[in-house]
TORPA-282320 format. One record per residue (C-alpha): residue in three letters; x, z, y. Coordinates in steps of 0.02 Angstrom, whole numbers, plus 50000, padded with zeros to 5 digits. Layout:
% residues N
ALAXZY
...
END
This chain:
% residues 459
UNK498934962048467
UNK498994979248532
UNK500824988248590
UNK501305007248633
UNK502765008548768
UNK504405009148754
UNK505895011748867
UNK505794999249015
UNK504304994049000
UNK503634993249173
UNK504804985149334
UNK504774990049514
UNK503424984149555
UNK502284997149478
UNK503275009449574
UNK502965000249737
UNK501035000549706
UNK501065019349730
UNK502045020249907
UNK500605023150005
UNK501455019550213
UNK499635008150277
UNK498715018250440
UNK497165027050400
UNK496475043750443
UNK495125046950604
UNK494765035150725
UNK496065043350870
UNK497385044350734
UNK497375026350695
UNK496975021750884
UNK498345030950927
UNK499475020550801
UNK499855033750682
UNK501155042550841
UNK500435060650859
UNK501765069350739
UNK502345079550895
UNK500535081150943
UNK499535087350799
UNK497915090750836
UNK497145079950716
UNK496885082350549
UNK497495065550499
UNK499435073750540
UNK499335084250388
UNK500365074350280
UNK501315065850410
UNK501805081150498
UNK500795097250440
UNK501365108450592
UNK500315098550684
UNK498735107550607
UNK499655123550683
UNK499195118150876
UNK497305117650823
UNK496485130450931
UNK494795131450889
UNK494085127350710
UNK493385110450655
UNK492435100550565
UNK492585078150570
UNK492265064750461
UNK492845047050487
UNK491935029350427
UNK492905013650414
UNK492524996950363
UNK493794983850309
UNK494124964150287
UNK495294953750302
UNK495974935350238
UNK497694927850150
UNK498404910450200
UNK499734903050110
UNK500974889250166
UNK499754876450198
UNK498704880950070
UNK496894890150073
UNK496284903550162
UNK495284917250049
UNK494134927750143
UNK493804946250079
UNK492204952950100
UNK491924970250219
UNK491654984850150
UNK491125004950211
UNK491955019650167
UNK492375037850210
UNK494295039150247
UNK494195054750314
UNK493355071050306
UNK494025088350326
UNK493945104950397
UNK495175116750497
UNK494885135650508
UNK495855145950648
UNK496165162650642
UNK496875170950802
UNK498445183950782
UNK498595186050984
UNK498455177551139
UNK499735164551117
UNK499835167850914
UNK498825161750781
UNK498665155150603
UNK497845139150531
UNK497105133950367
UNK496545117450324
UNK495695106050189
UNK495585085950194
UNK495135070850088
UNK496065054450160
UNK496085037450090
UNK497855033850080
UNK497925016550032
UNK496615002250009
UNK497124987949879
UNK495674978249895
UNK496234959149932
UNK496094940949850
UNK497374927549844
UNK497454909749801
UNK499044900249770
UNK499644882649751
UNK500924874549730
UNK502084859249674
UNK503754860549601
UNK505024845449545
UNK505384848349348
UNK506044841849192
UNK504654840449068
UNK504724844048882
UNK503774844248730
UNK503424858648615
UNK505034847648487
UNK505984849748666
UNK506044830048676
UNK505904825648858
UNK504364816748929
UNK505144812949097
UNK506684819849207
UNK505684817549379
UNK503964825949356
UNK502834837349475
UNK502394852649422
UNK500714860949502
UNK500504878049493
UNK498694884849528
UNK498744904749538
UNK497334917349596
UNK497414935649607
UNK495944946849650
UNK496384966949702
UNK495624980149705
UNK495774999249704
UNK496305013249819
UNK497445030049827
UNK496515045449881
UNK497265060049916
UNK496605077649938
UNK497715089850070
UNK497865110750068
UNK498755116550218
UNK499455133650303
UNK500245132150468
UNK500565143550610
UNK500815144950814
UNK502145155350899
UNK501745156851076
UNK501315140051099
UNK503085135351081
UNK503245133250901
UNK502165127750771
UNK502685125750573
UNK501555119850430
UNK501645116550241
UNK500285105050143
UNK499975101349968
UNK499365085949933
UNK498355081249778
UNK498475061249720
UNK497415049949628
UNK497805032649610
UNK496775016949524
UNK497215000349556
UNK496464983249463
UNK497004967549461
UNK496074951849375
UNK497194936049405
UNK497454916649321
UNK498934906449302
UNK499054889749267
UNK500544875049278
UNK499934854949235
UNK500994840849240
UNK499584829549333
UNK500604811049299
UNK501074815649132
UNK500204813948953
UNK500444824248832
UNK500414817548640
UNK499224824848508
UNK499754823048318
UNK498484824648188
UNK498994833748029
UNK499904819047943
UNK501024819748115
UNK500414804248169
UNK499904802248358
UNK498024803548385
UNK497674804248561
UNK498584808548737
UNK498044822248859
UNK498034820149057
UNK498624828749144
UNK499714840349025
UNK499454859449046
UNK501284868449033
UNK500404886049033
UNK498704894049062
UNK497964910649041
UNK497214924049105
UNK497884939749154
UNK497104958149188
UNK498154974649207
UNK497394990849282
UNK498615008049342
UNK497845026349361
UNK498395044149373
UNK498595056449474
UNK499975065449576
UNK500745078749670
UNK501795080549836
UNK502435093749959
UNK502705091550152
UNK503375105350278
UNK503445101150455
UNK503805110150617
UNK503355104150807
UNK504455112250952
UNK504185113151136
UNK506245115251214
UNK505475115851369
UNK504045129351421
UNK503815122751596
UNK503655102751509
UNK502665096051390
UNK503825086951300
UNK504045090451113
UNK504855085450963
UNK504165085150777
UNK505005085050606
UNK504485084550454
UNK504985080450249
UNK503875074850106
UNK504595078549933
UNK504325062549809
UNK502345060149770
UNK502555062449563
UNK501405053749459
UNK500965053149287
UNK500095038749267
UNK499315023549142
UNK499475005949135
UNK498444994049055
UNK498714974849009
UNK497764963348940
UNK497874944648937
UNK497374927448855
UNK498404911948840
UNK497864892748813
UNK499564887348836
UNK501054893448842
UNK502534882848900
UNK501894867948845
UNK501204878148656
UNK499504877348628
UNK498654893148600
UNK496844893248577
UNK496574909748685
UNK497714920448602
UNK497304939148636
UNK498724953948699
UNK498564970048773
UNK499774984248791
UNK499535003148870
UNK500705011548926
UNK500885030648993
UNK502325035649121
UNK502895043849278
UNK503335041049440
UNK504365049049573
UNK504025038849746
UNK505445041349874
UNK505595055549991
UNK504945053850162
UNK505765060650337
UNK504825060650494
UNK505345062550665
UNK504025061850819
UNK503995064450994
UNK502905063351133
UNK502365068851304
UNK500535071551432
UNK500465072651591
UNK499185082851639
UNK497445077251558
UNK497745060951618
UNK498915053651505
UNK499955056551324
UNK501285046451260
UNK501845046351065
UNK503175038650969
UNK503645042150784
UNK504975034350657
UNK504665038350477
UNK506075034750359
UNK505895032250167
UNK507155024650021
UNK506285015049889
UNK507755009549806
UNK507555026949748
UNK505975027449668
UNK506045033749485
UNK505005029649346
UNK505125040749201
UNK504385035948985
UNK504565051948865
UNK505465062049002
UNK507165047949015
UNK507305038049152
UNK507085022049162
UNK508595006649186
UNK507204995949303
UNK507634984849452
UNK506934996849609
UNK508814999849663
UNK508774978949662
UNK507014973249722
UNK506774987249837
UNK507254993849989
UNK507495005350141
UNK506025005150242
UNK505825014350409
UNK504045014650509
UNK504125013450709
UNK502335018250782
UNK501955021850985
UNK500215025351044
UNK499515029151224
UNK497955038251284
UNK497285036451450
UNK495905049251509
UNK494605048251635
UNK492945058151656
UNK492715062651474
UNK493035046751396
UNK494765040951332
UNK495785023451293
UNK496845021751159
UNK498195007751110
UNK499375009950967
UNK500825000450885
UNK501654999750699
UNK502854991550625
UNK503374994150438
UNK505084985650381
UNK505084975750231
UNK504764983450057
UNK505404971749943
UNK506964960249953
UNK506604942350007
UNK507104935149822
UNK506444950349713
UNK505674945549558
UNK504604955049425
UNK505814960149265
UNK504774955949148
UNK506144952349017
UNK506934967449004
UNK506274974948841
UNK505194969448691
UNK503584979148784
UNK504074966748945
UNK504454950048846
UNK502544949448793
UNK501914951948976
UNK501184935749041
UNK501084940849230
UNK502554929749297
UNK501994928949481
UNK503264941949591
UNK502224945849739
UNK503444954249880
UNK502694962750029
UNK503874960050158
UNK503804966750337
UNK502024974750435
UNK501364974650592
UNK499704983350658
UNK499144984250820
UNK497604997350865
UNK496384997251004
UNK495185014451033
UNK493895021851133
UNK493385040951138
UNK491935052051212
UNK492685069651206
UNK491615085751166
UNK490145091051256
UNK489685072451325
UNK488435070851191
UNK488015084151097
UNK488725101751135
UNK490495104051041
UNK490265085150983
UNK491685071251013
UNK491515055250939
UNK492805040350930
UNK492965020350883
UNK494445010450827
UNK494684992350809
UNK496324990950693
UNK497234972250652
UNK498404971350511
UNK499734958250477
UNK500824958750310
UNK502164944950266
UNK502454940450098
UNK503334928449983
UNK502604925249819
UNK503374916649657
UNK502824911549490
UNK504544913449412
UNK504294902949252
UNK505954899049275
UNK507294908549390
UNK507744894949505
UNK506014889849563
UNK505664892349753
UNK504644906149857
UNK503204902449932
UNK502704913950089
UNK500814917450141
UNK500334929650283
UNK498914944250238
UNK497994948150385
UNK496654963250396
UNK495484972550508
UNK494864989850513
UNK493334995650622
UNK493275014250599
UNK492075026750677
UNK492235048050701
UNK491235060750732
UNK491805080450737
UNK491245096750794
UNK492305110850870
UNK491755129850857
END
């Protein structure tokens, strides 16, 4: 069976998928924890804050290469190990063009990998339940349910940056970047529920019993969905120094809404459903929309004294409850003003020089993105009722901590710098099945590493 969408078809969760807050960008950036808003300097600031291309003052050219992994553990469950991969998260250029002595005016291009979905998770679980039969006769009042669930990720959000910014005496620097969007993310999962110390009866066609089946499956199937498009966002920053004698300054910046128009495929095939045998029965729906992520204010800060030291700290400040997804230009009645909410980003990052080589240590941590008891909506229209993906995923809160090392240019190779980071990642979650509304969340921790390596050149 094959459906076309209708209105509220999708939930908040496909919204969520598209908020792209993890840490990547060059190996400084993401040493430095993300803080260098007020800094700039770095081309991994153009979305973030894109005045801080504007205190560039030399052109450049860098490239950054990461490689990730990372493992889930649930409640004392299993441990699923994801296997490392390489990538380019980074590469860009910055072209400056001098108006003066203290004036000039930047242009710069980027590719960044915004967000990696890559991860696998196993579940399991046991839940007290009533037990039925297809007639609705109950089998027992004081069963175990075991729920087996496994969910394998993958994809990633790439973005492509155009900026303009300028600097005015070396007091005050203002940029504006475009940013280009394209988004793919995959998921291949399984569900399955048994009833391992019950047996379930099987009638031959003259409705007499034939045989019994241990343990009795409730539901199994497999499930596959897939999301991809592209988008579009704005961001306009500014960095100020109040102070000409100091070297304190202050950054700001806004992000309009990323807006996506975007696909979503779903396929799946049931054995069982809810005790119903099935025989593999076959569904798949697509499904074309939009959606408006939230809008996104950033304020930074940050200080040096002399070469020897810089200090950064940034808060970054985003709704999600106000995420907007949009079928045949109405918008949709979905649950992000329920299941979601306000997030705000802390990040602080240090960097210690001495002769030519620097030391790095950087902080984040992301409030939670989902409520604790947020559940997929998956019953909210015709298009939802078929869906089979019951499990409600909810990232919670983040923490990452960051340590780096630098060489800075001219120690190796004339107008050369290079730099390594060694990232750790730890995201909370609670995950439920939700076959029925009462059954409890289960919580599992994600945790993730990120060696990354740059190289630049400054002429």
């Amino acid at each position: 069976m094959t459906l076309s969408c209708t209105m509220s078809a999708q939930t908040s969760y496909e919204a969520a998928q598209l908020i792209d807050n993890q840490l990547f960008g060059s190996a400084r950036y993401i040493g430095m924890g993300g803080a260098m808003g007020a800094f700039g300097s770095d081309m991994s600031v153009i979305q973030k804050n894109p005045a801080g291309i504007g205190t560039f003052q030399s052109s450049e050219v860098g490239f950054s290469l990461s490689t990730i992994g990372g493992s889930t553990k649930t409640d004392g469950l299993r441990r699923q190990e994801s296997t490392p991969f390489l990538f380019f998260n980074n590469i860009g250029f910055v072209g400056n063009l001098k108006l003066g002595h203290d004036n000039a005016i930047n242009f710069a291009f980027t590719y960044q990998r915004s967000k990696v979905f890559d991860r696998y998770v196993k579940f399991q679980t046991d839940i007290p339940k009533i037990v039925t039969q297809e007639d609705g006769s109950i089998l027992s009042d004081n069963q175990i349910e075991r729920q087996y669930y496994g969910n394998s990720e993958s994809g990633n959000i790439n973005t492509f940056n155009f900026n303009i910014s300028r600097a005015i005496d070396h007091r005050f620097y203002w940029g504006f970047t475009m940013g280009i969007h394209n988004a793919h993310y995959y998921s291949d999962a399984y569900f399955k529920s048994e009833f391992p110390n019950v047996s379930k009866d099987v009638y031959n066609e003259q409705g007499e019993i034939e045989s019994s089946e241990s343990p009795y499956v409730y539901t199994d199937g497999d499930i596959s969905n897939q999301i991809f498009g592209t988008g579009v966002s704005f961001a306009f920053g500014t960095i100020i120094r109040p102070v000409d004698a100091s070297s304190w300054r202050i950054g700001l910046s806004v992000r309009t809404p990323t807006m996506y128009n975007m696909t979503f495929d779903y396929f799946h095939k049931l054995y069982s459903l809810q005790g119903e045998s099935l025989d593999g029965a076959k569904y798949e729906q697509r499904c074309k929309y939009k959606v408006n992520t939230p809008w996104i204010i950033n304020a930074s800060t940050g200080f040096t004294i002399g070469s020897l030291l810089a200090v950064g700290g940034e808060f970054e400040y985003q709704n999600a409850k106000h995420s907007a997804i949009y079928i045949n230009q109405s918008r949709m009645l979905d649950q992000t003003d329920v299941d979601l909410l306000e997030t705000y980003t802390a990040r602080i990052g240090t960097e210690i020089n001495a002769d030519n080589v620097s030391f790095r240590i950087g902080y984040n941590y992301t409030s939670p993105l989902f409520s604790e008891k947020a559940f997929k909506g998956v019953n909210n229209s015709s298009f939802n009722l078929n869906r089979f993906d019951l499990y409600s995923d909810n990232l919670r809160d983040r923490q990452i901590l960051t340590f780096g090392i630098g060489v800075s240019s001219g120690l190796i190779l004339p107008n050369c710098y290079s730099d390594m980071v060694f990232m750790r990642q730890w995201d909370n979650h609670t995950i439920s099945m939700k076959e029925d509304i009462d059954e409890p969340y289960q919580s599992y921790t994600a945790k993730k590493f990120n060696i990354s390596f740059s190289m630049g050149w400054i002429f």
